[in-house]
C-alpha positions as CSV (number, residue, x, y, z in Angstrom):
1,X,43.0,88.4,114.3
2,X,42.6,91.6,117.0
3,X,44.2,95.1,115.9
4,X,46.7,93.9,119.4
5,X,47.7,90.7,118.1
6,X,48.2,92.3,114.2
7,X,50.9,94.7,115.9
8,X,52.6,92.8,117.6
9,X,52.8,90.2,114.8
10,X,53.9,93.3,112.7
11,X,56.6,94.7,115.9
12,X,57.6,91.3,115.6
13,X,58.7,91.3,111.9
14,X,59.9,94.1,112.5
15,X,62.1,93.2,115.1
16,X,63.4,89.9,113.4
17,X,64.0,92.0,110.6
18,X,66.4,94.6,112.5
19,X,68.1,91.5,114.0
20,X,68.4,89.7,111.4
21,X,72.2,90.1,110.7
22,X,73.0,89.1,114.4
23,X,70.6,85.6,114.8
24,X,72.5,84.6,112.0
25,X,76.0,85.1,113.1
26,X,74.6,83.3,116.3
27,X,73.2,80.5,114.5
28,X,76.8,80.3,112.7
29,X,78.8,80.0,116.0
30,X,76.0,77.5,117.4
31,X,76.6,75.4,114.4
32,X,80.1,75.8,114.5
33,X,80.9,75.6,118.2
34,X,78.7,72.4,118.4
35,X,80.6,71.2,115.2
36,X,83.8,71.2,117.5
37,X,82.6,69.8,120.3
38,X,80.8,66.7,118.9
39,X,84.3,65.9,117.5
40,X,86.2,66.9,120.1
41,X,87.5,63.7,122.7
42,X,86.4,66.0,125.5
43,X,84.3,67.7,124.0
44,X,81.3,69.5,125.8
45,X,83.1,69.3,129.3
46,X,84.0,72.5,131.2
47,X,87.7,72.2,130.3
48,X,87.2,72.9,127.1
49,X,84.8,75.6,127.8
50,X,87.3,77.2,129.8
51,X,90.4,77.0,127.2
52,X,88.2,78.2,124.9
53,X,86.7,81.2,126.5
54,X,90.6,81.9,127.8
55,X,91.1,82.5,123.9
56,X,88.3,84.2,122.7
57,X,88.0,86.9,125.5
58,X,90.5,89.3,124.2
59,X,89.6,89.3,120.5
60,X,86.0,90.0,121.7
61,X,86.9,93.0,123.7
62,X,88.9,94.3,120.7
63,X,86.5,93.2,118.2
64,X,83.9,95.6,120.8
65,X,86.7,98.3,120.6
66,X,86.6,98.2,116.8
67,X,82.9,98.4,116.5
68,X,82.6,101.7,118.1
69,X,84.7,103.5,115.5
70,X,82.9,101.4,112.5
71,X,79.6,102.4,113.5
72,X,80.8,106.1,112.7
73,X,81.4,105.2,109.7
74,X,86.0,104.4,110.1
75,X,88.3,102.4,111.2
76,X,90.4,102.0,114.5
77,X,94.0,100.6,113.5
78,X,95.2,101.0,117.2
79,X,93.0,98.6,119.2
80,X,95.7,95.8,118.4
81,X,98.3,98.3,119.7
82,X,96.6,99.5,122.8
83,X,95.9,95.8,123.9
84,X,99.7,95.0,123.8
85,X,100.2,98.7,125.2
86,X,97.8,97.6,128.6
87,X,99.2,94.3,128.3
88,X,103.0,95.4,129.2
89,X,101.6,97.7,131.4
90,X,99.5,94.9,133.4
91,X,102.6,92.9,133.7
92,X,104.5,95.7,135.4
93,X,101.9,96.8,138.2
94,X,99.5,93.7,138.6
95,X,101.2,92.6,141.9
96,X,101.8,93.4,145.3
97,X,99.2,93.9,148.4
98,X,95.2,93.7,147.3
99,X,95.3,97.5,147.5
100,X,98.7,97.7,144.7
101,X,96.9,95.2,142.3
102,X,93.7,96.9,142.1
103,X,94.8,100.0,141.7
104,X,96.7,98.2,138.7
105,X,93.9,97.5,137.5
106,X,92.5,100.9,137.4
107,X,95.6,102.3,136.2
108,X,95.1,99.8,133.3
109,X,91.9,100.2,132.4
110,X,92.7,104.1,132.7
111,X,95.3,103.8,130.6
112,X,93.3,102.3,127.8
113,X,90.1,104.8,128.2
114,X,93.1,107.0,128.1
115,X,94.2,106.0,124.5
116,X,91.1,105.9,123.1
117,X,90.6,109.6,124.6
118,X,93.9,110.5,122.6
119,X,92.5,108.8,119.0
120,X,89.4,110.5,119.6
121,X,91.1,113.9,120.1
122,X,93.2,113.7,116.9
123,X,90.1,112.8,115.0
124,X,87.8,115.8,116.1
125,X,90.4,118.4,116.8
126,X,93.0,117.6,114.1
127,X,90.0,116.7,111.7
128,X,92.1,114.1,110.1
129,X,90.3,110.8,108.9
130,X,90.2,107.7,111.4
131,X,91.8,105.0,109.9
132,X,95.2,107.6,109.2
133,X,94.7,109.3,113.2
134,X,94.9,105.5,114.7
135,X,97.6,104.5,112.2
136,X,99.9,107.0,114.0
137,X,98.7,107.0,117.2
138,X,99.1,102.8,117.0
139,X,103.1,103.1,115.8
140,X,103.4,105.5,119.3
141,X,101.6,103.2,121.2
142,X,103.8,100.0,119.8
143,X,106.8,102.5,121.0
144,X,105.7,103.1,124.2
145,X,104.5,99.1,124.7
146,X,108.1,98.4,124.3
147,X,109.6,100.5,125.6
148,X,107.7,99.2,129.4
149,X,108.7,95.7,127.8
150,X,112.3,95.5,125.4
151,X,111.3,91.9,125.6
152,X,108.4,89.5,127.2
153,X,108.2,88.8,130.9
154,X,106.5,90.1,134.2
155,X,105.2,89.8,137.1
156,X,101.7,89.1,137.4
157,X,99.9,88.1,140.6
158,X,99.8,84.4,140.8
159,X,96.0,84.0,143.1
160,X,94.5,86.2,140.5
161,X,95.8,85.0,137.2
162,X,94.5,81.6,138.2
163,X,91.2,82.6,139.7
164,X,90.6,85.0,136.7
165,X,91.4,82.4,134.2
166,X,89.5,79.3,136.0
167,X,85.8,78.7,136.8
168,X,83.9,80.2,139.4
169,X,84.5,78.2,142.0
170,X,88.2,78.9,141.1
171,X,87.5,82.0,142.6
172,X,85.9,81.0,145.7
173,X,88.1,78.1,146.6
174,X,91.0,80.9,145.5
175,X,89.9,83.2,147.7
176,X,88.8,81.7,150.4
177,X,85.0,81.1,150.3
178,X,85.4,77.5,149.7
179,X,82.8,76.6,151.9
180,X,80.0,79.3,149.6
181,X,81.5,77.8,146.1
182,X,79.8,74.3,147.9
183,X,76.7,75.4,148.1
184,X,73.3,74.3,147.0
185,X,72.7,77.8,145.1
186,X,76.1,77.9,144.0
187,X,76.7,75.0,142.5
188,X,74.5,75.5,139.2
189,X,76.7,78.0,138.2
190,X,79.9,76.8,139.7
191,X,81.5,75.0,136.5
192,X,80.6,79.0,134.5
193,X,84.1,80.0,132.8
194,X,85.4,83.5,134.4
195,X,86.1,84.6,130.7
196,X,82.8,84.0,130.0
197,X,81.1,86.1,132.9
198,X,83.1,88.8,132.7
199,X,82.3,89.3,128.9
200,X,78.3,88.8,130.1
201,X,79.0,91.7,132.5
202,X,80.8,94.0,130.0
203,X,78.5,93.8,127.5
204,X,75.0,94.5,129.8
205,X,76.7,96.8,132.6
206,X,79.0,99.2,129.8
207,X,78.1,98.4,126.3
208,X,74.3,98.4,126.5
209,X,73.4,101.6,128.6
210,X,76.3,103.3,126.1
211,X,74.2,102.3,123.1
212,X,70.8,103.2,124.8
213,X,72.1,106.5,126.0
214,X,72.0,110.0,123.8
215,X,75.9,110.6,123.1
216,X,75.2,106.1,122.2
217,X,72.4,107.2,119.9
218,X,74.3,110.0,118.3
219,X,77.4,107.5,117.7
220,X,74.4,105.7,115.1
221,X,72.9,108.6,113.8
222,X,76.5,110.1,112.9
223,X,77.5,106.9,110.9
224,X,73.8,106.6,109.4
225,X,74.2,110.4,108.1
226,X,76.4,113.0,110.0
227,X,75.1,115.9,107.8
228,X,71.5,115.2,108.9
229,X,73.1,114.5,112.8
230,X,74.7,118.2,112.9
231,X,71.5,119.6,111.6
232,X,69.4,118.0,114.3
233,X,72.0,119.3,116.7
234,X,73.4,116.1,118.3
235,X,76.3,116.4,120.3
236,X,78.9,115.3,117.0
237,X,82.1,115.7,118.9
238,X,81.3,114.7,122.6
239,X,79.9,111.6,121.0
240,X,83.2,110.9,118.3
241,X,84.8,111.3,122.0
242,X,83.5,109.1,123.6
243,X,83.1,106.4,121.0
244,X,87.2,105.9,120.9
245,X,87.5,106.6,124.7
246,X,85.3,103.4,125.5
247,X,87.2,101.9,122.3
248,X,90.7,102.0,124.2
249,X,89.0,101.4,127.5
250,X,87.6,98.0,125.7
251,X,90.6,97.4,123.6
252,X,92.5,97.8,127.2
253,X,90.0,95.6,128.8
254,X,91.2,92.9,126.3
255,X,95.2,93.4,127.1
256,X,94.7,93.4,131.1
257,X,92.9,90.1,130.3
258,X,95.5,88.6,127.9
259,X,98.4,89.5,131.1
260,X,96.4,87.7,133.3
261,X,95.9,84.6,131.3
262,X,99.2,84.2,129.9
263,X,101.0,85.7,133.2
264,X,103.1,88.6,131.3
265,X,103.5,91.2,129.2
266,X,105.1,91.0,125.0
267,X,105.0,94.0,123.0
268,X,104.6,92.1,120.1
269,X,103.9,94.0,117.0
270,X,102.8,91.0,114.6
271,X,100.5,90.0,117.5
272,X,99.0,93.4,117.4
273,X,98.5,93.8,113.8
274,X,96.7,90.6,114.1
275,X,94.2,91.2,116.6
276,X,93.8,94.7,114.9
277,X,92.4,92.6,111.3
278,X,91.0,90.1,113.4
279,X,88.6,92.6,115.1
280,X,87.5,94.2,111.4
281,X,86.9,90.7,110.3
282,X,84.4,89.8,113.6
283,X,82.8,93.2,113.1
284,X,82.0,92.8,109.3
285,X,80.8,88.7,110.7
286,X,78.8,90.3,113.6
287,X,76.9,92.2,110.8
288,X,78.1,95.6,111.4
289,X,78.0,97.9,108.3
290,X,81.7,99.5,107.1
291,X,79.0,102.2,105.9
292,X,78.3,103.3,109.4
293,X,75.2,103.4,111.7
294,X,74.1,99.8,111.8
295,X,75.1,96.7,113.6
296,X,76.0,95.8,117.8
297,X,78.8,95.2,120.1
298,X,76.9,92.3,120.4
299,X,77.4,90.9,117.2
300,X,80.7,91.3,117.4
301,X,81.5,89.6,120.2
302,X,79.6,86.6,118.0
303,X,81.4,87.9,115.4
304,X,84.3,86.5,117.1
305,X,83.3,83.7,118.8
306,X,82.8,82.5,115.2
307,X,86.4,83.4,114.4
308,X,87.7,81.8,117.1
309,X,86.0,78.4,117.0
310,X,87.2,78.5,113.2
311,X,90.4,78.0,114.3
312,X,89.4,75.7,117.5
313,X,87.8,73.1,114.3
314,X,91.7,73.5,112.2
315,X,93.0,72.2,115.5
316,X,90.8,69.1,115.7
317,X,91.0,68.0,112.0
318,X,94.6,69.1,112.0
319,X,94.6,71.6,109.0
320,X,98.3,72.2,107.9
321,X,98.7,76.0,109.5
322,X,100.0,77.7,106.2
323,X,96.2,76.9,105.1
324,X,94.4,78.2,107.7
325,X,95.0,82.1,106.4
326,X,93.7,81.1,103.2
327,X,90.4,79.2,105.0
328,X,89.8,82.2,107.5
329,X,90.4,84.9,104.5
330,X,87.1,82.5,102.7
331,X,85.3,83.1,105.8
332,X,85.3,86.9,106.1
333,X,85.5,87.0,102.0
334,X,81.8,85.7,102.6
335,X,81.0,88.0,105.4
336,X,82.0,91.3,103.7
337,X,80.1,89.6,100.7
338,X,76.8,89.1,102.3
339,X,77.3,92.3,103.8
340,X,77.5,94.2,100.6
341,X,74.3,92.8,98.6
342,X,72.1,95.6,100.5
343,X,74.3,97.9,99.1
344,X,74.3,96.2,95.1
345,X,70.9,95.4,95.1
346,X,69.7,99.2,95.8
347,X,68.9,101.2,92.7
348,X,69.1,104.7,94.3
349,X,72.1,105.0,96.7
350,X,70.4,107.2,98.5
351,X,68.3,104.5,99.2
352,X,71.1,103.3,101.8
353,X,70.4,106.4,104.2
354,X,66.6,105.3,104.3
């Protein structure tokens, strides 16, 4: 074998090696999702890809917001709270002329950036430990939520709900540009889910140039070892910024979506506790470390999508739903499991940091 092929044999290794946490959790969903399907009366038919992307889109934009936070090494207890936050606020401003909704939509994106800004802010300026800061911040954010919503409604715009919430060619027949969405190039990707797209866009247009850029870098090298991070003179507390600013701003992401799809706004504070232990359980199954400085956005979107069909296969064989808890507790039981044997098979725990 050349020297060339013997390195990239070894890159390769390498590689797989690095990934291997997140191959797996796609192989999981894969096997699960196609699982569902098979026994599923429609299943495999884009109806069924569409309900289903409808209902996993907001946990994976949470289960996103949560990463960033984990990979410093704490917890975000307010990404629940700032989804049902944007998601009152979306069903208050989310109609009107073009020009009135999307500038309801920026508001509500800014909104969320906006909360993440303010976690961020009582983490590095108040010095006070993650998981306490976004306890408090999530109990005013809850407050606010319903205080724009003392109980569910709205008024969300009717063309875009359905359009956002559809297929593709939803959107063009929506919209007007019937005649593109039956086109010979259109038509291979006219039956794509909207849900699905815009996750596709999310995580290659914000989350990947974030993780490839220096303040994305120094978000990792914090988690892996902050000491050794200061010391090298990385940017600490622009990057702890700007990890829970695009935290709220996905976490917001996640409640604009959920307004559009269910066409109103609930500050509901079960609902939000959920989606907050929901999105720890898909980052821990996406195979980011609780430790800090290892694991992807990525896999947690899979992380998820695993979740989330989970609960698609209780609907299809009917499981009774006081048992499904007990089922989906099993799961991430497993996860967190796997996840720990780096850490009690090492010898030296400094060993960890290597």
């Amino acid at each position: 074998m050349s020297h060339a092929k013997r390195g990239f044999a070894a890159d390769l290794r390498i590689r797989l090696a690095q990934n291997t946490a997140l191959l797996t959790v796609i192989a999981v969903f894969v096997l699960f999702y196609g699982f569902y399907n098979a026994n599923h009366p429609r299943g495999f038919t884009t109806a069924v890809y569409i309900q289903n992307a409808n209902e996993v889109f907001a946990l994976a934009m949470v289960a996103m917001a949560q990463t960033l936070p984990v990979l410093l090494g704490g917890l975000d207890l307010s990404v629940g709270a700032i989804m049902t936050l944007v998601n009152c606020l979306a069903s208050l401003v989310l109609n009107g002329s073009p020009v009135q909704i999307a500038l309801g939509v920026l508001l509500c994106m800014a909104t969320g950036a906006a909360c993440g800004l303010v976690n961020g802010c009582v983490v590095v300026y108040g010095r006070i430990q993650p998981i306490i800061a976004t306890l408090a911040t999530g109990a005013v954010f809850l407050g606010l939520a319903l205080f724009l919503r003392p109980s569910p409604g709205g008024d969300v715009d009717g063309d875009l709900s359905w359009a956002a919430t559809n297929d593709l060619f939803e959107i063009a027949a929506t919209y007007g540009f019937a005649d593109d969405g039956e086109a010979a190039w259109f038509q291979p990707i006219a039956n794509v889910p909207v849900p699905l797209v815009l996750l596709v866009v999310v995580a290659l247009f914000v989350w990947l140039p974030f993780a490839r850029s220096v303040t994305g870098r120094t978000v990792y090298a914090i988690g892996s070892g902050e000491g050794a991070a200061y010391m090298s003179g990385l940017p600490i507390d622009r990057a702890r910024l700007a990890a829970f600013t695009l935290g709220g701003f996905f976490a917001g992401l996640g409640g604009l979506y959920l307004a559009l799809q269910t066409s109103s706004g609930n500050a509901d504070i079960p609902q939000a506790g959920a989606y907050t232990l929901n999105s720890i359980a898909a980052v821990v199954i996406g195979g980011t470390s609780l430790l800090g400085g290892v694991g992807s956005a990525i896999g947690s979107i899979f992380g998820a999508l695993v979740l989330r069909t989970i609960s698609f296969n209780f609907r299809i064989f009917e499981i009774d739903p006081l048992l499904q808890p007990l089922f989906e507790g099993v799961v991430l039981l497993a996860a967190v499991s796997l996840g720990a044997i780096r850490v009690l098979r090492v010898k030296n725990t400094l060993d960890l940091f290597r």
